[in-house]
C-alpha positions as semicolon CSV with decimal commas, in nm:
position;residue;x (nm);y (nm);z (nm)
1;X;-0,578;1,271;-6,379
2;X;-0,573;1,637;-6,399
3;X;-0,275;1,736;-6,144
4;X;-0,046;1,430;-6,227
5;X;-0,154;1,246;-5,951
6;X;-0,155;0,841;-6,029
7;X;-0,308;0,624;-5,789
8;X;-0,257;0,251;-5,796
9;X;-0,118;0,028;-5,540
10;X;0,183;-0,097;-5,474
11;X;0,257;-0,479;-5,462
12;X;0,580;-0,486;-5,341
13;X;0,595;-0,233;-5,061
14;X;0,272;-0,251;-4,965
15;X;0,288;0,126;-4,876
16;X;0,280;0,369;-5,209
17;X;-0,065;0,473;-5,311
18;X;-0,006;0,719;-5,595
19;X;0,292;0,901;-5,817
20;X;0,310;1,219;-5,881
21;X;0,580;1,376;-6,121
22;X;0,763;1,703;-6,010
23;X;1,012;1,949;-6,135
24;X;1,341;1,905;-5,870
25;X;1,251;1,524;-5,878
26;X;1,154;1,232;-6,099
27;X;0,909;1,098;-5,824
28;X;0,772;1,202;-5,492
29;X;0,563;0,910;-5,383
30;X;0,253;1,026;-5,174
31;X;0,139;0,829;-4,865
32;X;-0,213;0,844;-4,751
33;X;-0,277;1,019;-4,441
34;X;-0,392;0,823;-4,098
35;X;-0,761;0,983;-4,129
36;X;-0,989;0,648;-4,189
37;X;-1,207;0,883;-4,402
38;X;-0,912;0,975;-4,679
39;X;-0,858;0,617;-4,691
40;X;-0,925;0,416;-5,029
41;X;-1,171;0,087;-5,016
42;X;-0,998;-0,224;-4,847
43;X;-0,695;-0,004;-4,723
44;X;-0,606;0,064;-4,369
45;X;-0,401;0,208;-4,130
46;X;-0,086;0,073;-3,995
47;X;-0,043;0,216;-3,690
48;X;0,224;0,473;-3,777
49;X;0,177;0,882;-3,918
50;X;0,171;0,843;-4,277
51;X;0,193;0,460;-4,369
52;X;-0,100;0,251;-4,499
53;X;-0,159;-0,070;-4,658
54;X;-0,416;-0,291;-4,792
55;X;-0,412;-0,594;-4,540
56;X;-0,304;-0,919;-4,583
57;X;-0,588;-1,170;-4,547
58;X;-0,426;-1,380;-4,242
59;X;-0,184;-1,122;-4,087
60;X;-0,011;-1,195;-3,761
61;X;-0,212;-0,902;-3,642
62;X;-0,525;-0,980;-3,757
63;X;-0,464;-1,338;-3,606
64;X;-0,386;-1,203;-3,236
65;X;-0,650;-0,984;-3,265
66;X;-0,855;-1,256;-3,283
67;X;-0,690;-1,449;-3,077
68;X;-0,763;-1,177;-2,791
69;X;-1,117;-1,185;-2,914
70;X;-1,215;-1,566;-2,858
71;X;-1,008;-1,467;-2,513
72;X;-1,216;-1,207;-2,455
73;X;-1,538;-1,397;-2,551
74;X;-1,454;-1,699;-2,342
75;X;-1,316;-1,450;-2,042
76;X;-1,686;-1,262;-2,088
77;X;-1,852;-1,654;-2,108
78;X;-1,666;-1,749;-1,776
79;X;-1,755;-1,420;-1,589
80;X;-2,130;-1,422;-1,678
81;X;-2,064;-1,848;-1,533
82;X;-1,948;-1,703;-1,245
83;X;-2,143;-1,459;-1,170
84;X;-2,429;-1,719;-1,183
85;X;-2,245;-1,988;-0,947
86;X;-2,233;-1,596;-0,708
87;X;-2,582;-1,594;-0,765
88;X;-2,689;-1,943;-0,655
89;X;-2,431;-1,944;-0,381
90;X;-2,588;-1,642;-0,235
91;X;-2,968;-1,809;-0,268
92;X;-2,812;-2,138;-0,132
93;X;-2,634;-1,887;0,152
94;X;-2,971;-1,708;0,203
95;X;-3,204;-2,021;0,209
96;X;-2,944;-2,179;0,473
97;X;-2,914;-1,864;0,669
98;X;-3,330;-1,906;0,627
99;X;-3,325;-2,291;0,750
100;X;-3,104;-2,192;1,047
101;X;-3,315;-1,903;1,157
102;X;-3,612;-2,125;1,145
103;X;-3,428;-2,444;1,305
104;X;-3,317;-2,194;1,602
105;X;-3,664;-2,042;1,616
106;X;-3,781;-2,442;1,681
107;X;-3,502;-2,489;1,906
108;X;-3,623;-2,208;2,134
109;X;-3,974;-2,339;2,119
110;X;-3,856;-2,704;2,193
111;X;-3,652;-2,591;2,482
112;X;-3,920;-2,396;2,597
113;X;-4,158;-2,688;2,590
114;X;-3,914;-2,907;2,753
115;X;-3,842;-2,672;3,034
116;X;-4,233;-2,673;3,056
117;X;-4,268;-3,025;3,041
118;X;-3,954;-3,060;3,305
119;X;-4,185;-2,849;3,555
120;X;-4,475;-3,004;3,518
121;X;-4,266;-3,334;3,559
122;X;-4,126;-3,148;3,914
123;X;-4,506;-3,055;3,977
124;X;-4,624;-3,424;3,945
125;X;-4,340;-3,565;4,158
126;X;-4,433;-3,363;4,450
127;X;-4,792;-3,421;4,386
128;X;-4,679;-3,798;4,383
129;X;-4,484;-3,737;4,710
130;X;-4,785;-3,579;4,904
131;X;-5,016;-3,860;4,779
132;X;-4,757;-4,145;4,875
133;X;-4,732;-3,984;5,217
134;X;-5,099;-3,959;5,222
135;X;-5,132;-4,347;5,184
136;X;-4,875;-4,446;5,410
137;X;-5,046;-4,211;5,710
138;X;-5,381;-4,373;5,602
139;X;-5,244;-4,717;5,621
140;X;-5,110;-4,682;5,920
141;X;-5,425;-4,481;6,058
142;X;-5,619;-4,833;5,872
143;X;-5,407;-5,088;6,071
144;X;-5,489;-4,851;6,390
145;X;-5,855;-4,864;6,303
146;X;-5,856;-5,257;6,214
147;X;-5,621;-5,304;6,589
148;X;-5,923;-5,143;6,711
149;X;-6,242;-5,297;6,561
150;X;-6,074;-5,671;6,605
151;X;-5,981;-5,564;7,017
152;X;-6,350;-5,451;7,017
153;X;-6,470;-5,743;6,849
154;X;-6,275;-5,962;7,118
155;X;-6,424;-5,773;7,376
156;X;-6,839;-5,804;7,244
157;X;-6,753;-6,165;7,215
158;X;-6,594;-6,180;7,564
159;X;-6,899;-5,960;7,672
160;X;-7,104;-6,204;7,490
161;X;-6,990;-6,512;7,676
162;X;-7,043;-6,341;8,012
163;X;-7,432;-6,252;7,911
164;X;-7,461;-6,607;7,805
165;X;-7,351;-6,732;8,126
166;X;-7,520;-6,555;8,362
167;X;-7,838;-6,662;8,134
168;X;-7,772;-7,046;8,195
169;X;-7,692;-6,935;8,594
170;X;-7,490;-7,170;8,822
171;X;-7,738;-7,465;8,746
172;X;-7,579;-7,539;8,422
């Protein structure tokens, strides 16, 4: 290259990009800075100003990181489970709150038949009061009459047997 500059990677410290030679020194080595954009193809940044690498296939960082996504995917998969189960417990919560206003609506009604019912019951028991004391003062007005019609009776026959005998006279 024109201004000295070599790049090639390093495989033993994963870190040097390129060597440059200078006056005062044999060798300044030249890190890449931490902008993604100066970066060369494959390599990334570390974490810390000034130090880049080319990753390692199966890095412990690479393996936590997707460790912490499945985590995140199953966390995500067990909150949109959840959120469903909230879901149906609130139309099961609804539909009961639903059943109960309708079974208390009912309950009203039925009570408010039966208290109907109940007086018209009360109604028909004094009803059945008046008409049992009806046929107990017409019985007893019946024997009264039936007293009278058989003393009556007795007294046409006895009437009867008088005519007849002052018919037939003494002579008889």
């Amino acid at each position: 290259m024109s201004d000295g500059d070599d790049s090639k990677p390093n495989s033993a410290s994963g870190t040097v990009v390129g060597e440059s030679q200078s006056d005062a020194l044999s060798r300044t080595i030249y890190r890449i800075p931490s902008d993604p954009d100066l970066l060369p193809p494959g390599a990334q940044y570390l974490g810390f100003p000034g130090v880049t690498g080319f990753p390692r296939p199966h890095s412990s960082l690479e393996s936590e990181v997707s460790q912490l996504r499945a985590q995140l995917e199953a966390l995500q998969a067990e909150k949109q489970h959840l959120q469903a189960e909230e879901e149906q417990r609130r139309q099961e919560r609804d539909e009961a709150q639903s059943r109960a206003q309708a079974l208390k609506e009912q309950l009203e009604n039925t009570e408010a038949q039966v208290q109907q019912l109940q007086k018209e019951q009360q109604e028909q028991k004094e009803q059945l009061v008046t008409l049992w004391e009806l046929e107990v003062s017409h019985r007893t007005l019946l024997a009264k009459y039936q007293e009278k019609i058989h003393m009556l009776d007795m007294e046409w026959r006895r009437l009867h047997n008088d005519i007849q005998e002052l018919k037939v006279g003494p002579e008889g």
